[in-house]
C-alpha positions in Angstrom: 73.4 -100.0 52.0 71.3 -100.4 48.6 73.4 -102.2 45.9 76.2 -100.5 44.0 77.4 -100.9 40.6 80.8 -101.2 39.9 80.4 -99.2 35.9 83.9 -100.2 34.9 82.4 -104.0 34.8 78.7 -103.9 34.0 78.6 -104.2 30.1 74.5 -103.1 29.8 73.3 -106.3 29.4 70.1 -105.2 31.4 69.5 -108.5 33.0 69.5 -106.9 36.5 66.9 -104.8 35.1 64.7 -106.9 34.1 65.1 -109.2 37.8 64.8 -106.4 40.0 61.6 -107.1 42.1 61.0 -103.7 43.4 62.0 -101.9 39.7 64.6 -99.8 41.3 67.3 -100.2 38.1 67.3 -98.7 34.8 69.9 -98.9 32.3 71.3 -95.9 30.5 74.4 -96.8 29.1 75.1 -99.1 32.3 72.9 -100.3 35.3 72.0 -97.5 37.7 70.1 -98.7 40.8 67.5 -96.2 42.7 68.9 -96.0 46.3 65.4 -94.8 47.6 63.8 -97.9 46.2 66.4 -100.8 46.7 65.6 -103.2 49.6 69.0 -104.8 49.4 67.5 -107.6 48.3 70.8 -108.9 46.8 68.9 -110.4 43.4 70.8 -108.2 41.1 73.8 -109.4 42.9 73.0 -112.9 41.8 71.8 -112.4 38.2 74.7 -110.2 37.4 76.8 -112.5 35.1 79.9 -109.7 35.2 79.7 -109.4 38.9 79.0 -105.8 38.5 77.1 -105.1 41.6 77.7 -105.6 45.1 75.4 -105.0 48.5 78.3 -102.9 50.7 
């Protein structure tokens, strides 16, 4: 399953944005990750200093 973002804990700091190696994240008011382009790489899962997002 792609990564998820839990929007009750990402704060928009856009750091998972700017990791992302395949570009599948933009932020609106929050992260919103692209489920046809997420590998499940688990990078934003790392870099995410609220841990907001989570591979399921």
């Amino acid at each position: 399953m792609p990564a998820v973002v839990d929007e009750t804990l990402c704060n928009g700091c856009g750091i998972c944005v700017d990791e992302c190696p395949m570009g599948a994240i933009e932020l609106n008011d929050v992260a919103h990750v692209d489920v046809e382009i997420c590998t499940e790489c688990g990078t934003c899962v790392d870099v995410c200093p609220e841990e907001a997002i989570e591979l399921e």
